[in-house]
Backbone atoms as SQL, in Angstrom:
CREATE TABLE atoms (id INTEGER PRIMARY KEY, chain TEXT, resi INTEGER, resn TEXT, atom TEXT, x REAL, y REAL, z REAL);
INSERT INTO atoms VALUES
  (1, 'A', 1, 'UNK', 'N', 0.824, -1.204, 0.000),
  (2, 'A', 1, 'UNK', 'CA', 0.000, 0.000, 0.000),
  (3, 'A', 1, 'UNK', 'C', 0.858, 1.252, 0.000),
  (4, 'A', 2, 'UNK', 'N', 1.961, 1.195, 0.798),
  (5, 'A', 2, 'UNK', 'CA', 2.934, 2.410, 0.837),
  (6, 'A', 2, 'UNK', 'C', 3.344, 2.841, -0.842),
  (7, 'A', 3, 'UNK', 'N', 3.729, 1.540, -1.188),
  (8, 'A', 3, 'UNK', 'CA', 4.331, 2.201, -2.596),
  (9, 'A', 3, 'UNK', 'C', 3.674, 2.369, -3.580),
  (10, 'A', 4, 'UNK', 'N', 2.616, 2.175, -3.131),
  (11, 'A', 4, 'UNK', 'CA', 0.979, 2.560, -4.393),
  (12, 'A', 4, 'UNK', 'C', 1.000, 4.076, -4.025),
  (13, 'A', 5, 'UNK', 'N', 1.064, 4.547, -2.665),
  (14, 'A', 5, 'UNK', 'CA', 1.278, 5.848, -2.133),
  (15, 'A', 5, 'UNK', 'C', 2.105, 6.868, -2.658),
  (16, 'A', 6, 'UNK', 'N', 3.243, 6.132, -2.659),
  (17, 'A', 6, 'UNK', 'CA', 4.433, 6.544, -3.187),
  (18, 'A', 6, 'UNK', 'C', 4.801, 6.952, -4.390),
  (19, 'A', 7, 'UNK', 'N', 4.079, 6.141, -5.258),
  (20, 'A', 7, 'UNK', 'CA', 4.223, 6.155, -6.986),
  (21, 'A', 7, 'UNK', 'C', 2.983, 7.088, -7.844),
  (22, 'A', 8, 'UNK', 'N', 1.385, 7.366, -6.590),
  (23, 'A', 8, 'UNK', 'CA', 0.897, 8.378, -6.949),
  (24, 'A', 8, 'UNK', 'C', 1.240, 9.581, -6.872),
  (25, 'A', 9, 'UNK', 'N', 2.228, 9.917, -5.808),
  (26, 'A', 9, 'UNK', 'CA', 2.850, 11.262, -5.636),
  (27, 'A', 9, 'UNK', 'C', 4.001, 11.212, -6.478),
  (28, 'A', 10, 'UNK', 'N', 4.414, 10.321, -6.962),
  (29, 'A', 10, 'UNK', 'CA', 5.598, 10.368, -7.820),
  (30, 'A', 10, 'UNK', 'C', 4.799, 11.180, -9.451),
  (31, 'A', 11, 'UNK', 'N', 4.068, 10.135, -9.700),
  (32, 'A', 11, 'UNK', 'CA', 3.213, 10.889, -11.283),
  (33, 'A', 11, 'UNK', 'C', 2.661, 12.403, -10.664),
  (34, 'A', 12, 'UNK', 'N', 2.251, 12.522, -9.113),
  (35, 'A', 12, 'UNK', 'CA', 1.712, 13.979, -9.226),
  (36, 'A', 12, 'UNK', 'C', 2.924, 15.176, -9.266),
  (37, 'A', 13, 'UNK', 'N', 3.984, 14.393, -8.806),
  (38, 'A', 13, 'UNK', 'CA', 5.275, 14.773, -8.828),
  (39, 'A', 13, 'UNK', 'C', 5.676, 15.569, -10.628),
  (40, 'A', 14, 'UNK', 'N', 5.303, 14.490, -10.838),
  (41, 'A', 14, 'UNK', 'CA', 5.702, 14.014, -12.673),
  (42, 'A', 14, 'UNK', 'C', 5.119, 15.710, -12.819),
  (43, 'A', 15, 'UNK', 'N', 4.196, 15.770, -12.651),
  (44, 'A', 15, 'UNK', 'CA', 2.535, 16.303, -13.393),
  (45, 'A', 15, 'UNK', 'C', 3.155, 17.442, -13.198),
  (46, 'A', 16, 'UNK', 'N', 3.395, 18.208, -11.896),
  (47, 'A', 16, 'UNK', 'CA', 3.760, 19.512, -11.517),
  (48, 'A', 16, 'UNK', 'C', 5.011, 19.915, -12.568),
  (49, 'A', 17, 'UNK', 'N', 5.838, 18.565, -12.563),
  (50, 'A', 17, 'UNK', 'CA', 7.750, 19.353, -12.898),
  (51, 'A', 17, 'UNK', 'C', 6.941, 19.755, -14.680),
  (52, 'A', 18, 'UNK', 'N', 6.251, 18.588, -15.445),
  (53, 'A', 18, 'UNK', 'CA', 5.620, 19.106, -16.551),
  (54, 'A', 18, 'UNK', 'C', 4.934, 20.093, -16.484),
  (55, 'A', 19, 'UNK', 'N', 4.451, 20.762, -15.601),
  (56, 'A', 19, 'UNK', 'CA', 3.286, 22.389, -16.067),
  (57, 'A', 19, 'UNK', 'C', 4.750, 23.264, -16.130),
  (58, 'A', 20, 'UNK', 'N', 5.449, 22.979, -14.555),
  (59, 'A', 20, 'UNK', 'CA', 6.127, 23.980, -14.757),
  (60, 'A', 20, 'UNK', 'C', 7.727, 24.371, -16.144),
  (61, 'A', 21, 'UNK', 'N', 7.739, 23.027, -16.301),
  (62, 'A', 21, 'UNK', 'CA', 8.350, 23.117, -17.675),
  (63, 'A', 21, 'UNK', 'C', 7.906, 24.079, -18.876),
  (64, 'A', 22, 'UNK', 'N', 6.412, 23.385, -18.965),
  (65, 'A', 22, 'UNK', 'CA', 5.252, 24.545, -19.857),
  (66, 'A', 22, 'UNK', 'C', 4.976, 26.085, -19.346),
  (67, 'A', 23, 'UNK', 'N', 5.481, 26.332, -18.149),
  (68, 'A', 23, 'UNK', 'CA', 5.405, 27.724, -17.994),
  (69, 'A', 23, 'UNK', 'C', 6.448, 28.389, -18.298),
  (70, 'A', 24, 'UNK', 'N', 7.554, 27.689, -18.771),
  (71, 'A', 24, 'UNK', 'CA', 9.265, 28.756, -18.884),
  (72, 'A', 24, 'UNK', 'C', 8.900, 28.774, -20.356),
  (73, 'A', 25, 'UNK', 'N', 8.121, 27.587, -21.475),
  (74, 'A', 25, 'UNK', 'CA', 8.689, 27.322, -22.625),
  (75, 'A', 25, 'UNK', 'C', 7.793, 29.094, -23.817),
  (76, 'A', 26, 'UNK', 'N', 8.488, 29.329, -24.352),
  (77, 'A', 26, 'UNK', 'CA', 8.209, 30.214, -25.181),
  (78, 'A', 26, 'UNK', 'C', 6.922, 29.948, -25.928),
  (79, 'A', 27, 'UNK', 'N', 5.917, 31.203, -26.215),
  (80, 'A', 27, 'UNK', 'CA', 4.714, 30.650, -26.592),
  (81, 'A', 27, 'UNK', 'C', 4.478, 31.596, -27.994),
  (82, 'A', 28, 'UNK', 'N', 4.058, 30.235, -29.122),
  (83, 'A', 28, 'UNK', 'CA', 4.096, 30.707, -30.303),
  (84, 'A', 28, 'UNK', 'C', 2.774, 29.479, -30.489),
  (85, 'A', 29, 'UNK', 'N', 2.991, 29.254, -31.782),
  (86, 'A', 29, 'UNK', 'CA', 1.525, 28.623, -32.367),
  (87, 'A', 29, 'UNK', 'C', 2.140, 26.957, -32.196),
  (88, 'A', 30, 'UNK', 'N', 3.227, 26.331, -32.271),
  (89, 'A', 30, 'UNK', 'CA', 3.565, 25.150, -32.409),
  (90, 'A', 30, 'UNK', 'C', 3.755, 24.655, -30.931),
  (91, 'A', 31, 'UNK', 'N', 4.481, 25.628, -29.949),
  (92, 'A', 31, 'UNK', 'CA', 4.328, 25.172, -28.870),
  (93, 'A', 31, 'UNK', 'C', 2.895, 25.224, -27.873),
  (94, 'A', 32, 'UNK', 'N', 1.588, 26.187, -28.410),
  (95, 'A', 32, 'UNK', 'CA', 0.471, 26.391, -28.157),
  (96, 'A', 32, 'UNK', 'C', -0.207, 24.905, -28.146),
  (97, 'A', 33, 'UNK', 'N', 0.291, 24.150, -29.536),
  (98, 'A', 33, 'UNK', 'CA', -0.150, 22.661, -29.636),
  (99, 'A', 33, 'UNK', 'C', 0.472, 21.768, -28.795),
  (100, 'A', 34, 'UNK', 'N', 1.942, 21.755, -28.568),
  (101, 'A', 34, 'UNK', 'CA', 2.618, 20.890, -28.284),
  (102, 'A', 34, 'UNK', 'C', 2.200, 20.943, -27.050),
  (103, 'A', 35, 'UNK', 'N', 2.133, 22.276, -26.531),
  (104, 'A', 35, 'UNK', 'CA', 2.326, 22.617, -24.723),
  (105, 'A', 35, 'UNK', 'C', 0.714, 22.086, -24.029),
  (106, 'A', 36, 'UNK', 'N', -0.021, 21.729, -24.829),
  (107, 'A', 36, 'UNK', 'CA', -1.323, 21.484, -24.582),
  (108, 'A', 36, 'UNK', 'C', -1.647, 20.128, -24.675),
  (109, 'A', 37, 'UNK', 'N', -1.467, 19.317, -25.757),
  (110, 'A', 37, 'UNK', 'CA', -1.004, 17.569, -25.692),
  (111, 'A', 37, 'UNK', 'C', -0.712, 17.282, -24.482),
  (112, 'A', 38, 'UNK', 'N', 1.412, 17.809, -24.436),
  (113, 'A', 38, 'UNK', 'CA', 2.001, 17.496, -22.980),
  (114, 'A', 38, 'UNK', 'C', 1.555, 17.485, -21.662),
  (115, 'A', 39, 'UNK', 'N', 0.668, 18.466, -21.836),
  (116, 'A', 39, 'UNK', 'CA', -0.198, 18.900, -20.625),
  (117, 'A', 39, 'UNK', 'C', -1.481, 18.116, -20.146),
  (118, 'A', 40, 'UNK', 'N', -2.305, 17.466, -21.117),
  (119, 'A', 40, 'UNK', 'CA', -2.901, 16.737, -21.470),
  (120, 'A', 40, 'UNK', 'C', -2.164, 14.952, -20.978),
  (121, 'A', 41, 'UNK', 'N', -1.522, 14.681, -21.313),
  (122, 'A', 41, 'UNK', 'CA', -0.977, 13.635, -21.190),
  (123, 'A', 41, 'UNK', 'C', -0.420, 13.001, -20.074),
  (124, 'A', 42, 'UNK', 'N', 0.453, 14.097, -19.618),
  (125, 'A', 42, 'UNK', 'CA', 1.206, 13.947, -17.733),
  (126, 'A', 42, 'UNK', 'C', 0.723, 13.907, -17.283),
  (127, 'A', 43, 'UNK', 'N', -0.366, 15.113, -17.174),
  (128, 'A', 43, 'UNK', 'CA', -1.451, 14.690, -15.872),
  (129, 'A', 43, 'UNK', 'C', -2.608, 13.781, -15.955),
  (130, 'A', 44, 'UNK', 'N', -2.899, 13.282, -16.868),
  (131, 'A', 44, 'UNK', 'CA', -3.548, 12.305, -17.451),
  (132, 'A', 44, 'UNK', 'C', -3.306, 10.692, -16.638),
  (133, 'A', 45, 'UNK', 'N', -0.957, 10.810, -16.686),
  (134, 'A', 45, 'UNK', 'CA', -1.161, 9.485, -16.103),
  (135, 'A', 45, 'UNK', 'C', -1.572, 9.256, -14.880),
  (136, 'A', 46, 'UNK', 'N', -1.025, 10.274, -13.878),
  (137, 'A', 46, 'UNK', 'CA', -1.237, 10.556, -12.665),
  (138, 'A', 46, 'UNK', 'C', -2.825, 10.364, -11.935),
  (139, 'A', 47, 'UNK', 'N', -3.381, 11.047, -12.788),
  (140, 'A', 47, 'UNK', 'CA', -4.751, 10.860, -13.005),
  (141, 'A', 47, 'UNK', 'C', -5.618, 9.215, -13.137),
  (142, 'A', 48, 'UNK', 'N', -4.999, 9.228, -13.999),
  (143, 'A', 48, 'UNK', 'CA', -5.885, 7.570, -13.772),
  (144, 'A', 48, 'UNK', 'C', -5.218, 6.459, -13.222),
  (145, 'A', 49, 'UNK', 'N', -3.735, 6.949, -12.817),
  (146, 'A', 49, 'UNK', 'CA', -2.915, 5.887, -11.776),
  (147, 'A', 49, 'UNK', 'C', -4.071, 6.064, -10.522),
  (148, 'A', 50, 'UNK', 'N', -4.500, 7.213, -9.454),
  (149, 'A', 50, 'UNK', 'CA', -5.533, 7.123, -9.046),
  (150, 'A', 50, 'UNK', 'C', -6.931, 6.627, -9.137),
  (151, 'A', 51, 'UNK', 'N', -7.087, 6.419, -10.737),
  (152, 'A', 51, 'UNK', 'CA', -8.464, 5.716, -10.550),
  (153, 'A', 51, 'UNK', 'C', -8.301, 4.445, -10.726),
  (154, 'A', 52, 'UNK', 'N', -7.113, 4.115, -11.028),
  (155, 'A', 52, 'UNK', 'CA', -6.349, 2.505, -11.171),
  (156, 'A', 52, 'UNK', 'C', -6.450, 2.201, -9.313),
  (157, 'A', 53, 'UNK', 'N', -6.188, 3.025, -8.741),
  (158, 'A', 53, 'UNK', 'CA', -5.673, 2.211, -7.188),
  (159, 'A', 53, 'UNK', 'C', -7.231, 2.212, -6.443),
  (160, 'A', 54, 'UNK', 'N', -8.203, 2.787, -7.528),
  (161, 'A', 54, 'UNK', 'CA', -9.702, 2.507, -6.276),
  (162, 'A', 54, 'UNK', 'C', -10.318, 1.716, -7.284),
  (163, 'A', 55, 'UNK', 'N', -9.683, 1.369, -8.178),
  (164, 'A', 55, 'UNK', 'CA', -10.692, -0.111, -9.127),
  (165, 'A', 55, 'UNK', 'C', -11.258, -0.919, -8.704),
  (166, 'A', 56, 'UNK', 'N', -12.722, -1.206, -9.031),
  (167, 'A', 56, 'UNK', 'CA', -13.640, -1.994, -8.185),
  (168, 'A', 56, 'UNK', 'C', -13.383, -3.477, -8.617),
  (169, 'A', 57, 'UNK', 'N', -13.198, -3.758, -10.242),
  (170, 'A', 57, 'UNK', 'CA', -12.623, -5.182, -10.833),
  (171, 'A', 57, 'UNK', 'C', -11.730, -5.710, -11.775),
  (172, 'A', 58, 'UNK', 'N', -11.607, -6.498, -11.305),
  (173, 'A', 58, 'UNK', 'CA', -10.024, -6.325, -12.259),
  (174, 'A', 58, 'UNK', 'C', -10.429, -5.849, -13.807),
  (175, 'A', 59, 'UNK', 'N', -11.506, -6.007, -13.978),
  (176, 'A', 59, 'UNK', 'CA', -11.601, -5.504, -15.672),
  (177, 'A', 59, 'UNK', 'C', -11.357, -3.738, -15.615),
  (178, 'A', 60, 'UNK', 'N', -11.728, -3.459, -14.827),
  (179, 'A', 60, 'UNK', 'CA', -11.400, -1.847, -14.327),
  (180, 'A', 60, 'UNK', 'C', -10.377, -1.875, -14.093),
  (181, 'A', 61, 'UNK', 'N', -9.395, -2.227, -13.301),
  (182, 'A', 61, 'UNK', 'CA', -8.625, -2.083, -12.793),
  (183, 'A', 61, 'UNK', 'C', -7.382, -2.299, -14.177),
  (184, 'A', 62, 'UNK', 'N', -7.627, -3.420, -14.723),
  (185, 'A', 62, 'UNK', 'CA', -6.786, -3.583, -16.071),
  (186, 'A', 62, 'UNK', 'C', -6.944, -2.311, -17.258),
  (187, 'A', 63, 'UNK', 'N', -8.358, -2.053, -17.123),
  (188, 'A', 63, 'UNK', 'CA', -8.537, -0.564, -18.024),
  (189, 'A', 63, 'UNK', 'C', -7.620, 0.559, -17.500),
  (190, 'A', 64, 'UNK', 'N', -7.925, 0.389, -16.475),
  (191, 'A', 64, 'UNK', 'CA', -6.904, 2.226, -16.291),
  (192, 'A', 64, 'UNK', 'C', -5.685, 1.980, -15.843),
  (193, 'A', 65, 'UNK', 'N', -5.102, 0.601, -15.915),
  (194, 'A', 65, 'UNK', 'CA', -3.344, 0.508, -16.208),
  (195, 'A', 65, 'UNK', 'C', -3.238, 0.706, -17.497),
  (196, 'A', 66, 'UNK', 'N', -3.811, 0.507, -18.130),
  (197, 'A', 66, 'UNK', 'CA', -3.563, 0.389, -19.940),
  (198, 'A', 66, 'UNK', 'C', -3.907, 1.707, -19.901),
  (199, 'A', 67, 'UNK', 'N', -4.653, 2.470, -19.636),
  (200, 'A', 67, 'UNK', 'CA', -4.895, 4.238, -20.056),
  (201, 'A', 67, 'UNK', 'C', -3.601, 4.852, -19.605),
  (202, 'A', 68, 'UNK', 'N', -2.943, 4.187, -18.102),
  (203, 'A', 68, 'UNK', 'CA', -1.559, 5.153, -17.509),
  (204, 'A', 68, 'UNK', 'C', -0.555, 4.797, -18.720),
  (205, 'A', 69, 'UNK', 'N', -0.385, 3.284, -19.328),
  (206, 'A', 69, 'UNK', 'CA', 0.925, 3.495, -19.897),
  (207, 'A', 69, 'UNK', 'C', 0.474, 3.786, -21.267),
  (208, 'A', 70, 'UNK', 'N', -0.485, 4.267, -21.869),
  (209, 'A', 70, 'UNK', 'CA', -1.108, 4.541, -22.698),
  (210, 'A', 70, 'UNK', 'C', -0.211, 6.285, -23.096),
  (211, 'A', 71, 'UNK', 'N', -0.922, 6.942, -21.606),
  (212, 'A', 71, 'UNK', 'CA', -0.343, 8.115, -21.517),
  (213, 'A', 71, 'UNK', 'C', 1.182, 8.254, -21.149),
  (214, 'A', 72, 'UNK', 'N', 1.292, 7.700, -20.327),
  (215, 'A', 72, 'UNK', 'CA', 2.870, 7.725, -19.857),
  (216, 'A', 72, 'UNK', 'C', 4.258, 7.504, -21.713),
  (217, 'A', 73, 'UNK', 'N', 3.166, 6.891, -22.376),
  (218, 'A', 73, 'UNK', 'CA', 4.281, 6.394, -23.712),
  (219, 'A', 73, 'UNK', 'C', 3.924, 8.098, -24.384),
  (220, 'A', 74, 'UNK', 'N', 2.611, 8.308, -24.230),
  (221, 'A', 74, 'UNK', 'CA', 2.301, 9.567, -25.435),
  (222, 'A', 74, 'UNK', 'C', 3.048, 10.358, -24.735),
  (223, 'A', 75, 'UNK', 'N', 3.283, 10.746, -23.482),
  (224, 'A', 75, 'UNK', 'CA', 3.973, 11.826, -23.082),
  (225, 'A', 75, 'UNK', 'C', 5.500, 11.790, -23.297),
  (226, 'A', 76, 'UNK', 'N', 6.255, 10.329, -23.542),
  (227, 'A', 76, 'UNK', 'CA', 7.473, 10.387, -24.029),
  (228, 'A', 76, 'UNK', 'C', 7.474, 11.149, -25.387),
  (229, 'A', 77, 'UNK', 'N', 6.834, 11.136, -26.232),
  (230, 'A', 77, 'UNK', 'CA', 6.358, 11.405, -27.520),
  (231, 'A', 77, 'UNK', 'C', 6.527, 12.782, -27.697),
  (232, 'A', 78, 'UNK', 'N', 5.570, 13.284, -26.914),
  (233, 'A', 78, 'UNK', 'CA', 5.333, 14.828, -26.866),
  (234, 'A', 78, 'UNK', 'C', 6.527, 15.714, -25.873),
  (235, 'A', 79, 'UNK', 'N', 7.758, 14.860, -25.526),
  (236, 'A', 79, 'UNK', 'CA', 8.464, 15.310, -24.721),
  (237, 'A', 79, 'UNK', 'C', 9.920, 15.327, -25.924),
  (238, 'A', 80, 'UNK', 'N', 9.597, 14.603, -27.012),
  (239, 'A', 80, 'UNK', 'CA', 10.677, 13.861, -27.979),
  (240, 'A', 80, 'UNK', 'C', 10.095, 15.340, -28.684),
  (241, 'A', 81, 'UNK', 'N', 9.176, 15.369, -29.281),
  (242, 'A', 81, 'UNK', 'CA', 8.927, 16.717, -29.872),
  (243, 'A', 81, 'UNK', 'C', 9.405, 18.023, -29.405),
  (244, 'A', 82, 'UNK', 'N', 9.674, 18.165, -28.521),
  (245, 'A', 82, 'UNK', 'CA', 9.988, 19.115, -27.706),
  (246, 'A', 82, 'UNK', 'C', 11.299, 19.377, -27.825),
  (247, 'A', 83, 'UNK', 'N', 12.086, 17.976, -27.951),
  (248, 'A', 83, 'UNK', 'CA', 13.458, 18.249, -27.990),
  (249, 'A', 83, 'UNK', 'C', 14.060, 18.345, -29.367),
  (250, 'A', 84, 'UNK', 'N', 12.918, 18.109, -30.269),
  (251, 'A', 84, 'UNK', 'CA', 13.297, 17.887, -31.782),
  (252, 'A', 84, 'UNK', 'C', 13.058, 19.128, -32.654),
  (253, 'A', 85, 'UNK', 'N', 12.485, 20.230, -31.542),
  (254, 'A', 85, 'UNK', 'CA', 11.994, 21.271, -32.152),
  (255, 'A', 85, 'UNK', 'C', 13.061, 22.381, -31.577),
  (256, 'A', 86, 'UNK', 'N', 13.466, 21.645, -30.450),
  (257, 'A', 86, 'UNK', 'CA', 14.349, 22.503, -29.193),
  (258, 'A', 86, 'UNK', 'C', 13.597, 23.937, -29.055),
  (259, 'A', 87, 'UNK', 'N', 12.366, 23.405, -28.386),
  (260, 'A', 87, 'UNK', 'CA', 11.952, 24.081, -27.332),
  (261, 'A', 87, 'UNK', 'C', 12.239, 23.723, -26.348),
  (262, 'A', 88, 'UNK', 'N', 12.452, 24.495, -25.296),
  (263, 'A', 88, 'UNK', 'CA', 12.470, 24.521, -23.396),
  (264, 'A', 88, 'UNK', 'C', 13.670, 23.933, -23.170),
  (265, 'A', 89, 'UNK', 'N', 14.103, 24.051, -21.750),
  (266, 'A', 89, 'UNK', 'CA', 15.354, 23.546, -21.195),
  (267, 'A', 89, 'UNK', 'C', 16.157, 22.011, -21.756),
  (268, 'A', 90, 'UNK', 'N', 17.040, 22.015, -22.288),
  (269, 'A', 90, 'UNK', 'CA', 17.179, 20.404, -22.662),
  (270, 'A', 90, 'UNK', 'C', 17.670, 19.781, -21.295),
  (271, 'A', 91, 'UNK', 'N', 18.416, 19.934, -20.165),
  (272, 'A', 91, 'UNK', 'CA', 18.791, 19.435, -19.585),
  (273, 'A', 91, 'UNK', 'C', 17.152, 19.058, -18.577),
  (274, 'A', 92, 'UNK', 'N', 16.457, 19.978, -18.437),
  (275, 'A', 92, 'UNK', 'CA', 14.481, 19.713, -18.109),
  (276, 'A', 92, 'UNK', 'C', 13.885, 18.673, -18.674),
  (277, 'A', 93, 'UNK', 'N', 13.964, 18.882, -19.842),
  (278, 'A', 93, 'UNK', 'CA', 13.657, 17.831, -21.074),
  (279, 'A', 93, 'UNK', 'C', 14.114, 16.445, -20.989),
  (280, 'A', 94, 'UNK', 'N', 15.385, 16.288, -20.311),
  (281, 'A', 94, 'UNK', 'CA', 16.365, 15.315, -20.032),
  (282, 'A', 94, 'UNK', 'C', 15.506, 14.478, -19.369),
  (283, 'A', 95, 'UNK', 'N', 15.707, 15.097, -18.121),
  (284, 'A', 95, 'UNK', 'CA', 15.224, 14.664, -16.829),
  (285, 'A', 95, 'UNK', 'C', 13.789, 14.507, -16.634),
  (286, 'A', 96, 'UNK', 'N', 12.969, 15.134, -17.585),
  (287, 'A', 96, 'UNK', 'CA', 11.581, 14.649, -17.479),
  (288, 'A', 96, 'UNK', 'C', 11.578, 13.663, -18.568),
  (289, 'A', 97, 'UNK', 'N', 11.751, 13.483, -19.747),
  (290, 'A', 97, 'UNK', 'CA', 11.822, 12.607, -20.394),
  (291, 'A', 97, 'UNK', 'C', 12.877, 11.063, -19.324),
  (292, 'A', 98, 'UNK', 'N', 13.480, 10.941, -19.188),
  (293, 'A', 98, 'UNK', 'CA', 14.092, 9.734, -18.147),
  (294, 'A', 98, 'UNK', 'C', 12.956, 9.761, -17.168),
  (295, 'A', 99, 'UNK', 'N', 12.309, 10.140, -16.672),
  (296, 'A', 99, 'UNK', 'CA', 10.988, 9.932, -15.555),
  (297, 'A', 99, 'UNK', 'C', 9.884, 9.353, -16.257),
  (298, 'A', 100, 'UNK', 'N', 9.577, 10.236, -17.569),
  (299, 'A', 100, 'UNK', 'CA', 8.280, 9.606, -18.039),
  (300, 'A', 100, 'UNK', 'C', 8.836, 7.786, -18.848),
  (301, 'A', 101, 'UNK', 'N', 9.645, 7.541, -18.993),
  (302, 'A', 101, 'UNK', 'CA', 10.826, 6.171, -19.104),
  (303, 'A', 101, 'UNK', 'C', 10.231, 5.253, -17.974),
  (304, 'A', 102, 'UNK', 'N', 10.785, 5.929, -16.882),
  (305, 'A', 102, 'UNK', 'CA', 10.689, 4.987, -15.469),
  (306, 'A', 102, 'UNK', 'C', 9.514, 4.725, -15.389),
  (307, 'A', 103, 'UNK', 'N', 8.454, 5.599, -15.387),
  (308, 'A', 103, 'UNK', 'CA', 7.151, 5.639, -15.176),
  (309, 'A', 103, 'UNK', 'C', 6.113, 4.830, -15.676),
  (310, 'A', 104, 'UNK', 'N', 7.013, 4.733, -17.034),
  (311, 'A', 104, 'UNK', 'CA', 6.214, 4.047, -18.450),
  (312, 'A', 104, 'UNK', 'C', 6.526, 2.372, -17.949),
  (313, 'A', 105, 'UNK', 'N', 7.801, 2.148, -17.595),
  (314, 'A', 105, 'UNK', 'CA', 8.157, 0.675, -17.378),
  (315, 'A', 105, 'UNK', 'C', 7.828, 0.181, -16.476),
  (316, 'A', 106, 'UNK', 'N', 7.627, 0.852, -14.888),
  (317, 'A', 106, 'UNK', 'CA', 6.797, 0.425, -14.140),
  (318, 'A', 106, 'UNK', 'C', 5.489, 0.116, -14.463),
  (319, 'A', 107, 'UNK', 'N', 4.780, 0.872, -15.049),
  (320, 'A', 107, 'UNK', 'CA', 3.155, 0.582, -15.099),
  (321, 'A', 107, 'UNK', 'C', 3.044, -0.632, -16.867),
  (322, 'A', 108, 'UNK', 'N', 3.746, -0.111, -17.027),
  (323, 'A', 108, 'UNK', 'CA', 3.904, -1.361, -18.489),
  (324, 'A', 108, 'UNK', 'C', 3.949, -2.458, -17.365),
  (325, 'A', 109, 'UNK', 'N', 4.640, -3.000, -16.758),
  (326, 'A', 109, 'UNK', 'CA', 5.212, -4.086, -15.779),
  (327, 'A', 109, 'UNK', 'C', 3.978, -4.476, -15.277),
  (328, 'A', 110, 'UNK', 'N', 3.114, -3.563, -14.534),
  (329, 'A', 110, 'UNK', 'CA', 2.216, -3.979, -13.673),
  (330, 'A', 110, 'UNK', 'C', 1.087, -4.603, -14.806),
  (331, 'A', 111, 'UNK', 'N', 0.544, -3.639, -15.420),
  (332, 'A', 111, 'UNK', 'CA', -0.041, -3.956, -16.381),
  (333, 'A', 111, 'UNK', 'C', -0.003, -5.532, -17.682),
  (334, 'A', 112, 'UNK', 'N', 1.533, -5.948, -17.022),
  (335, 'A', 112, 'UNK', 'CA', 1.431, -7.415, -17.746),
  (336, 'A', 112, 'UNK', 'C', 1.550, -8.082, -17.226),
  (337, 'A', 113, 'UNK', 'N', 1.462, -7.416, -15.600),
  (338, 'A', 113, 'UNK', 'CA', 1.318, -8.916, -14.702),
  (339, 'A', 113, 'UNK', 'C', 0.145, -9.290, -14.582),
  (340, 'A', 114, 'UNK', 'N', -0.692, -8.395, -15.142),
  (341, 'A', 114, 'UNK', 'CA', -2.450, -8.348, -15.153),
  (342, 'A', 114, 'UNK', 'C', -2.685, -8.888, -16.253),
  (343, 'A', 115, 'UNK', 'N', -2.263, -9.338, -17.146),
  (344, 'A', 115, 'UNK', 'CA', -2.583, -9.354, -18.711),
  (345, 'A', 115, 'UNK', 'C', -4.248, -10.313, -18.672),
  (346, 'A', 116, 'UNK', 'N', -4.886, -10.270, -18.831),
  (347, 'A', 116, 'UNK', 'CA', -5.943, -11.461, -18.972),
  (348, 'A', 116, 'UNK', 'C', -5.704, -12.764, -19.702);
């Protein structure tokens, strides 16, 4: 139970270092899209990692692991864009991209220990 604890504050963790990434990055029409996806996505996993830990059956419970690494992969994506466009901090970029990694392989993991 602790580290179910642990790993929701970690994605809310996630969620925050991503807005505030999106608040330094320069705002034009491409990052208007990009910065809105990303935004969309991080807190997304965080988000349904919580509705993953009050799942009533495992068919629920298997749905919203598959929505976290669902999001957790799109947000590598939209974090790869970011660096391919070189917007925002790269060494930020670094380090949130290697988190949304960790994040992704943990819940990938859990998610196939569930596989049906």
């Amino acid at each position: 139970m602790n580290s179910t604890k642990n790993f929701r504050g970690r994605t809310r963790d996630f969620a925050v270092r991503v807005l505030n990434f999106l608040g330094m990055v320069p705002f034009n029409t491409a990052t208007k899209i990009l910065s809105n996806q990303l935004c969309k996505s991080a807190t997304s996993i965080g988000a349904n990692f919580r509705a993953f830990c009050r799942g009533r059956s495992k068919n629920e419970l298997y749905a919203k692991i598959c929505i976290v690494v669902e999001e957790a992969d799109e947000t590598i994506y939209w974090l790869d864009l970011f660096d391919a466009a070189n917007y925002g901090d790269k060494l930020e970029l670094a380090q949130l991209s290697t988190e949304a990694l960790e994040i992704l392989k943990i819940t990938a993991k859990i998610k196939s220990s569930m596989s049906p």
